[in-house]
N, C-alpha and C positions, 0 to 999 in steps of 0.2 A: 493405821488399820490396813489388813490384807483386804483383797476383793472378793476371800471369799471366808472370810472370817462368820462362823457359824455353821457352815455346811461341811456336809458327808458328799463322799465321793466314792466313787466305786468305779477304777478304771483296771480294763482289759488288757493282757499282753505290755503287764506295766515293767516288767522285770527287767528291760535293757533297751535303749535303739529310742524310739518314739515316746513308747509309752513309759518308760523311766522317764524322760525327761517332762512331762506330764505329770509325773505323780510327784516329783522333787518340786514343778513350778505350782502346783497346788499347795504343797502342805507350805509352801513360804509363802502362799496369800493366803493364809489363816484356815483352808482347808484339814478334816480330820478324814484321811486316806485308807481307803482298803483298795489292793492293787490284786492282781492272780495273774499268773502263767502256769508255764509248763516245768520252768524253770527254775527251781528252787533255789538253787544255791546261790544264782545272781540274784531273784528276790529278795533272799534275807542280805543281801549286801546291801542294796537297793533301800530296804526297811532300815539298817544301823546308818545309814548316810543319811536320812530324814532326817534318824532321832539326834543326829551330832551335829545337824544344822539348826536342834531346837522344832524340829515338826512333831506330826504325830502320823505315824503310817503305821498298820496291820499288813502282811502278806498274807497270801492264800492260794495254796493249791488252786489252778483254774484249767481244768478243759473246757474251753468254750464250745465243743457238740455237746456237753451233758448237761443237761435241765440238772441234775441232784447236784451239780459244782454251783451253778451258777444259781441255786437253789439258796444253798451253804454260806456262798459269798457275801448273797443281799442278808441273810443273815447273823452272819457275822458283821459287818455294817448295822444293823439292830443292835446286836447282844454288845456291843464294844460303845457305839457312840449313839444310841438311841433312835437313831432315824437316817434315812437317804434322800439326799435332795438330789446329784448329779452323778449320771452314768457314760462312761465312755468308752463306747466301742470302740474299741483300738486292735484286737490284736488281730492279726492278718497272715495270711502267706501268699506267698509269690506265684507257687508249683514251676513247673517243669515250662521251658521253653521253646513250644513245640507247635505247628499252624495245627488249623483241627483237624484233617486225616492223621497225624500223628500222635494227636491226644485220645489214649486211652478212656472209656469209663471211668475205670477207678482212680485217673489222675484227675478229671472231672469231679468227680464226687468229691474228694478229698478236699481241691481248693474252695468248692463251692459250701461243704457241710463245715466248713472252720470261718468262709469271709459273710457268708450270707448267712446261714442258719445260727451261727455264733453270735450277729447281729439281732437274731431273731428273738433264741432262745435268751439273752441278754435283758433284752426288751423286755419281755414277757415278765419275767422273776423279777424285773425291779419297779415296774409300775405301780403294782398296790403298796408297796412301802412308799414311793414318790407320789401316789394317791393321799395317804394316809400321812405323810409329813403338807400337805395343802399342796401339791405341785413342787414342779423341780425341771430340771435338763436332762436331756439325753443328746448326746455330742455322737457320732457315727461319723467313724474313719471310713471315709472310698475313697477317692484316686481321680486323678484329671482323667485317669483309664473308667471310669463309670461314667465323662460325660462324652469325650471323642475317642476313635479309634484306629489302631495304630497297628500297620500291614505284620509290623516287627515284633508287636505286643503277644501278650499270651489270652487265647480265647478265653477259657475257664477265668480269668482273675480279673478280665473285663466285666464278663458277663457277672462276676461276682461281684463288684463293682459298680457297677449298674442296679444292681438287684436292692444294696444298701440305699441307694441313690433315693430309688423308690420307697422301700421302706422305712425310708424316715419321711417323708411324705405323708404317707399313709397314714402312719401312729402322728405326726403331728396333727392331721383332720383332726383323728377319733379321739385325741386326749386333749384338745384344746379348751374344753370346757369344763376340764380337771387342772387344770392351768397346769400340763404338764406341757413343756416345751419341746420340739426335737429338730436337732439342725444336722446336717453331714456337713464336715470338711474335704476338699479334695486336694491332698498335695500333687505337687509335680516331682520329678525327681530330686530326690532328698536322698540327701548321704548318712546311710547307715548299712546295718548288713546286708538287708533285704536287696540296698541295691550296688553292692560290690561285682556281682558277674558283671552288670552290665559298666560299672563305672572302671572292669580293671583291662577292658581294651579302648586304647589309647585312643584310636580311630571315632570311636562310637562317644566314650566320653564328651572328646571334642566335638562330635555332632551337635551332642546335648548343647553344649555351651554357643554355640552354635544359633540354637532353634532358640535361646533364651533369652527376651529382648532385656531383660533386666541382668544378665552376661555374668552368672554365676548359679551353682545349685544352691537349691535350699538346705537348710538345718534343721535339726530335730527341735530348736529353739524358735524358730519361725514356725513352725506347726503347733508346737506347745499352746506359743500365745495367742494364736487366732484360737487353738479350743479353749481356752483360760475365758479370752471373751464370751464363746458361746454360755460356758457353765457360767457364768456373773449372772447376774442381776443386770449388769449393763447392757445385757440384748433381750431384757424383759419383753418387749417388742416383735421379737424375731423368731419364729416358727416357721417349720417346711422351707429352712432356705438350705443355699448352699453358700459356702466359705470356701472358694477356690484360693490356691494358696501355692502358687506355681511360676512367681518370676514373669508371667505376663505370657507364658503360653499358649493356652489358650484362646487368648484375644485376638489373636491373628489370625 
């Protein structure tokens, strides 16, 4: 039996990087997947690789600023497999790497209206279906960058970070008597695109490896499976936390 055999899912920025590897380790524990991006043509790759492993995944168009996509999505998650039990805010950007006199407004706006309000509007569109199936998960990706902060870092994607931090906070209070659950994850540097600038000078990489008392970066596979637990049944328990997931960074 899968872990998560019976339930619907419905994950963000699933089309490549994190959130593919997320949507491939769901449908192989009995999950039935709707994923969205921006990114369509790696989706539908993403979707025929499910189905050749024997899963069952949907793609879907997903801007995470628009309430009418993420509207569509929890929808599509009805109209295909009947109900939504687990949501995960996944998809993210980096922006520009710049201290704050050098951050524009609208670089500002941009990182904030796709990691915070994408989290937001997410939320929103899939609670009464997760209402309406008796309760369910909501799993929110932030960042060891939403709990300390880092002279080197980018302000905007802290602060956006921090902002998810809270917001699952918040919605777990208010829905905990709709037995809907919500937890944030926080990777640390994890190899995928997002963090290739910073992993392709030699110096800096080796810093990382450096600061990591556990002496290696993480995987999009060590991320997967702490959210895999969040969405189970097995952290029925567990609301308003965090799942740091960073090689032992932070602890020091």
């Amino acid at each position: 039996m899968g872990r998560l055999d019976g339930k619907v899912a419905l994950i963000s920025g699933g089309a490549r990087g994190q959130g593919a590897a997320e949507a491939l380790l769901f449908a192989k524990e009995g999950a039935k997947v709707v994923f969205g991006d921006l990114l369509d043509d790696e989706g539908r790759q993403i979707e025929a690789q499910v189905a050749e492993l024997g899963g069952d995944a949907t793609y879907v168009h997903l801007d995470v600023t628009s309430a009418d996509d993420w509207d569509a999505a929890v929808q599509t998650a009805l109209d295909h497999y009947g109900r939504l039990d687990i949501l995960v805010n996944n998809a993210g950007i980096l922006g520009r790497r710049t201290g704050i006199e050098d951050t524009t407004s609208e670089q500002w706006d941009a990182v904030l209206k796709v990691n915070a309000k994408g989290a937001f509007l997410g939320t929103k569109a899939a609670i009464p279906a997760l209402r309406d199936a008796g309760g369910g998960s909501i799993v929110n990706i932030s960042s060891i960058a939403g709990i300390i902060a880092d002279p080197t870092g980018i302000p905007a994607y802290q602060a956006s970070k921090g902002a998810v931090r809270l917001l699952t906070k918040s919605t777990a209070l208010q829905y905990a008597a709709d037995n809907i659950r919500c937890n944030s994850v926080h990777p640390g540097l994890i190899v995928t695109a997002m963090s290739e600038d910073v992993l392709a000078d030699p110096d800096r990489r080796q810093e990382f490896f450096g600061s990591i008392p556990l002496g290696r970066l993480g995987t999009v596979d060590d991320i997967a499976n702490g959210v895999l637990f969040l969405a189970s049944d097995e952290s029925s328990y567990v609301t308003g936390s965090e799942l740091v997931i960073d090689g032992g960074l932070v602890a020091q």
